[in-house]
C-alpha positions in Angstrom: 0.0 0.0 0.0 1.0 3.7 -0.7 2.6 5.6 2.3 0.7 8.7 1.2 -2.6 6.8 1.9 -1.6 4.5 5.0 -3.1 6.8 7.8 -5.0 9.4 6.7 -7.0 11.2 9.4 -10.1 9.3 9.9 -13.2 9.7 11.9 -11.4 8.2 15.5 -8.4 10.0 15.1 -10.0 13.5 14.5 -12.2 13.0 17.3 -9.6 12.1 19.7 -8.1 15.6 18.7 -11.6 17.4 18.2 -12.8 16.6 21.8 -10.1 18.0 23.5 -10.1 21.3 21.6 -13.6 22.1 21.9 -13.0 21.6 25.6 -10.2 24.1 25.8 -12.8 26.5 23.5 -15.2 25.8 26.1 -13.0 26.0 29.4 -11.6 29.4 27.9 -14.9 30.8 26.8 -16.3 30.7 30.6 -12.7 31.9 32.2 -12.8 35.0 29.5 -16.8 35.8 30.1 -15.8 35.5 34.1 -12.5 37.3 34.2 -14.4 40.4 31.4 -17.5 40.4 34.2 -15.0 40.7 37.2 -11.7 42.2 36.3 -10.6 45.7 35.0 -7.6 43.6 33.2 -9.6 41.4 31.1 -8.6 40.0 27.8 -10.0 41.9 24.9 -12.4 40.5 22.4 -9.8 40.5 19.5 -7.4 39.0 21.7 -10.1 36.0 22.8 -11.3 35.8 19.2 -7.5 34.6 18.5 -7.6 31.8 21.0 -10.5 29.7 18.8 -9.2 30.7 15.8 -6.2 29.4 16.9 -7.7 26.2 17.9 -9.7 26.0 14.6 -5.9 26.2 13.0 -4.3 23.2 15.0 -7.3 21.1 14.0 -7.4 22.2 10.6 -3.4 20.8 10.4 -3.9 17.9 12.4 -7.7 16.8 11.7 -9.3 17.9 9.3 -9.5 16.7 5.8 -6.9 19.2 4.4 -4.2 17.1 6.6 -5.0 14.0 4.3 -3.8 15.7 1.4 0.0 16.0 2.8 1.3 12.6 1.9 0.1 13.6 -2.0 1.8 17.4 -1.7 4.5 18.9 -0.5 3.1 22.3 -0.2 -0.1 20.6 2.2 2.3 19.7 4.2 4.6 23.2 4.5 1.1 24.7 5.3 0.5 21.8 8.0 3.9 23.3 9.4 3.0 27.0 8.7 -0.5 26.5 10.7 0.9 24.1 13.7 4.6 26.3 14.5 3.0 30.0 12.8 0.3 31.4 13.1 -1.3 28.9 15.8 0.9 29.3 18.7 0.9 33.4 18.3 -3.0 33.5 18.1 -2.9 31.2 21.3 -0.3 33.3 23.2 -1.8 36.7 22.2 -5.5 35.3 23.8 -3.6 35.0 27.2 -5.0 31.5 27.6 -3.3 31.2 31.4 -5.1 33.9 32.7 -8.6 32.9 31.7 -8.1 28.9 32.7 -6.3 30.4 36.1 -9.4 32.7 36.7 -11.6 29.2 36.2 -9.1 26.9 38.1 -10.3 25.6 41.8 -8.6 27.5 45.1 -7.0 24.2 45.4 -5.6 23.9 42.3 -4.5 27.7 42.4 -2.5 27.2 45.7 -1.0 23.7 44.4 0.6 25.4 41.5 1.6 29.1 43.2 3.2 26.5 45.5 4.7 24.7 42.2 5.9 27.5 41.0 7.3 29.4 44.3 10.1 26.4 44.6 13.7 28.2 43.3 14.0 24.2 40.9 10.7 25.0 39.7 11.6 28.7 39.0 15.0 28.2 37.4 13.7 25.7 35.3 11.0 27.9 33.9 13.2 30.5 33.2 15.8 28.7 31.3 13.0 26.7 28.8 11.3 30.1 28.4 14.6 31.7 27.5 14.9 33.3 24.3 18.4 31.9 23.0 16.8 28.3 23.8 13.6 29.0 22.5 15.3 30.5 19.3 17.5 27.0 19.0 14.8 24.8 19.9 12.7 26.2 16.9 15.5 26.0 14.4 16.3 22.6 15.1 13.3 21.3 15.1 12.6 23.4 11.5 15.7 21.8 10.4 16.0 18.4 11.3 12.6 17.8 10.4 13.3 19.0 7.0 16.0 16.2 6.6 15.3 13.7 3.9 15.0 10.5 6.1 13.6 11.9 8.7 10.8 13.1 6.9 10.4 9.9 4.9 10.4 8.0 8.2 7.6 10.8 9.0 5.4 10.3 6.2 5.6 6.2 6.3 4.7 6.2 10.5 1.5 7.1 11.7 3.5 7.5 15.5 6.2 9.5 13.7 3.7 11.6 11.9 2.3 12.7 15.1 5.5 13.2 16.5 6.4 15.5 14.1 3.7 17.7 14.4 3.4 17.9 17.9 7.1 18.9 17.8 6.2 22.0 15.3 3.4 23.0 17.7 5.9 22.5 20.7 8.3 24.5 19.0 6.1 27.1 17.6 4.9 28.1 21.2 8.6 28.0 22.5 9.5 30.1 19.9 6.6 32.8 20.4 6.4 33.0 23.9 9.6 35.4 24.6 8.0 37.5 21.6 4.3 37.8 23.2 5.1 37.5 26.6 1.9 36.0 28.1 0.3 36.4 31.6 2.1 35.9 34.0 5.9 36.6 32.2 7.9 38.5 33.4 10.2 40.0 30.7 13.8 39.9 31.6 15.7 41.3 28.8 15.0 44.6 26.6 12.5 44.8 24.2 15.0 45.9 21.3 16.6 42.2 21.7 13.3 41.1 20.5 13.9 42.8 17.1 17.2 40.7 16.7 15.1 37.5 17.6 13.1 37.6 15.1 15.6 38.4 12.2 17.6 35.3 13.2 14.5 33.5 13.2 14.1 34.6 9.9 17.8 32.9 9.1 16.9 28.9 9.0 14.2 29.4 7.3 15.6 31.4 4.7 18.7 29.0 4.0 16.1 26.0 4.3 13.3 27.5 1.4 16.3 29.1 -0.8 18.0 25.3 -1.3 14.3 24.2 -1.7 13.0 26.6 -4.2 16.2 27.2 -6.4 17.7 23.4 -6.4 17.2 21.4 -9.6 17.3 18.3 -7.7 14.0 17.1 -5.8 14.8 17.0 -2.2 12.0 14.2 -0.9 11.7 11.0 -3.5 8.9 10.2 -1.5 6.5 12.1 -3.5 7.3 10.0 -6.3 4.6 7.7 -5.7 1.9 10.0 -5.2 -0.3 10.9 -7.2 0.0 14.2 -9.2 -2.6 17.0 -8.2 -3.2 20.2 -9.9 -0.8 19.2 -12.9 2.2 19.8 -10.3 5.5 17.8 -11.1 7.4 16.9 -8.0 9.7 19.9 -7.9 7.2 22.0 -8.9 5.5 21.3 -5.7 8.8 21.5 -3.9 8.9 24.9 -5.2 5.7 26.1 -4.3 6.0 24.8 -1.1 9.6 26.4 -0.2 8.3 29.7 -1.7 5.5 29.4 0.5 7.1 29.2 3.7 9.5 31.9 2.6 6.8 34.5 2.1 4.3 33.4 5.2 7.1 33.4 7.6 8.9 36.4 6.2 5.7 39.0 6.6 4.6 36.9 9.5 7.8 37.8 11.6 7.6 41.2 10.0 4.7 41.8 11.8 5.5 41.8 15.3 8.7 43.8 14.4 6.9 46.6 12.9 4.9 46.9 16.1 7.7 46.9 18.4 10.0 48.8 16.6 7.0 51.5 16.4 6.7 51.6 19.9 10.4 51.7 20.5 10.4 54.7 18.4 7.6 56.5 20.1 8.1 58.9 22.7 7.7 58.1 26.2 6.9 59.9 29.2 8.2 56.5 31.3 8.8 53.0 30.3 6.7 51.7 33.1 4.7 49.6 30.4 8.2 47.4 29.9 6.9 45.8 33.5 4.0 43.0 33.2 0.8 43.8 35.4 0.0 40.7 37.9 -3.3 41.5 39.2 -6.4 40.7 38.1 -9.4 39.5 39.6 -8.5 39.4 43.1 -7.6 35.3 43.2 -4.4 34.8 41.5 -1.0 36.2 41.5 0.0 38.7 43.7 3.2 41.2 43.2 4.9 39.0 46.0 4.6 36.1 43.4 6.3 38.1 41.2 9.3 35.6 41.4 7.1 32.6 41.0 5.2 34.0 37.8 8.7 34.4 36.4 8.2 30.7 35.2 6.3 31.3 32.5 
């Protein structure tokens, strides 16, 4: 049998990934309508808005029928990539998910992890995952290794490997994103500028990975050999598209987030007090004391 038709998404397996979703859409939706009812810091609408269309992204990668279609092309499965370590994990970030399933959680559960996270192994830990330099490493490597010929053959022929890979981009993509959005309850611990050179190296793998793609003569995955031909693509036509693809989304995507930061760099200030990140809200979580212990995320 074909390895681009061993293990399409079917009905079990896009439940199993549609269930929990819409119970993250659903455990959000009542944190955000509490914390908007109760707190003067609530998340705005176009911020919440993010978080399920964010979810509707993952799903679309992962479960839905478009994810099928990535064993036949290669440029269904850069936009599998593009979705799950993109555009998913920023629209997740920017909705401030923590704070709305914090404002939902139990007074047990709250004081178990403010515990969790008041321990100094706890603490350090947090800080050096959430790092940028690691979080700008993690992302390549995964971007790159993933990208190797055998590896994403062995990817395409394994169901478990398949699903490996992908939760990898996700796990990646939020890595990556985090020290650039700086969800509830960061605490940002280098200057914003440094941001700016982030995302320009950021910009670096991916531009040496969709340059060899798009201008070699040579088609990089003989594994699309055997599938079948959609949309009167050859092979390294699709290879092309695919590469080009990646090079433009990621490009304006990280272009994005510059723009605004740089803008606000630029702006004149009466005080910089807004570099700080606000811990309050609704009376039952974080207080400035924990300041320390919010420092893990």
């Amino acid at each position: 049998m074909s390895p681009h038709h061993q293990f399409e998404p079917g009905s079990k397996s896009s439940l199993l990934l549609t269930l929990p979703l819409l119970i993250a859409a659903a455990w959000y939706l009542r944190g955000w309508i509490h914390l908007r009812s109760t707190s003067a810091s609530s998340v705005p609408t176009w911020r919440a808005g993010g978080f399920f269309v964010g979810l509707f992204l993952v799903w679309t990668a992962s479960g839905s029928p478009l994810a099928s279609y990535d064993h036949d092309l290669l440029t269904v499965h850069m936009i599998q990539h593009l979705l799950l370590m993109t555009f998913a994990p920023a629209l997740l970030l920017m909705s401030e998910p923590l704070k709305a399933f914090w404002n939902t959680m139990p007074q047990f559960a709250q004081r178990t992890f403010k515990a969790a996270l008041g321990r100094p192994l706890v603490y350090r830990l947090g800080r050096i995952v959430t790092n940028p330099t690691l979080c700008w490493i993690v992302s390549a490597l995964t971007l790159i290794v993933w990208h190797i010929p055998t590896l994403f053959t062995i990817a395409m022929r394994s169901r478990i490997w398949h699903t490996v890979e992908l939760a990898m981009f996700f796990g990646a993509g939020v890595l990556f994103w985090w020290p650039v959005v700086q969800p509830w309850p960061s605490v940002r611990t280098s200057p914003r500028w440094s941001i700016l050179v982030y995302l320009f190296l950021a910009t670096l793998p991916c531009d040496i990975l969709s340059g060899f793609l798009v201008f070699s003569d040579r088609v990089a995955y003989p594994v699309y050999f055997s599938a079948p031909r959609m949309f009167g693509f050859s092979v390294l036509e699709d290879q092309q598209c695919a590469a080009a693809l990646m090079w433009t989304c990621v490009t304006l995507v990280y272009l994005l987030p510059a723009a605004i930061i740089s803008t606000k760099l630029l702006a004149p200030r009466a005080s910089h007090e807004s570099e700080s990140v606000d811990l309050q809200f609704s009376g039952s979580v974080l207080s400035p004391n924990d300041s320390k212990s919010a420092g893990v995320l």
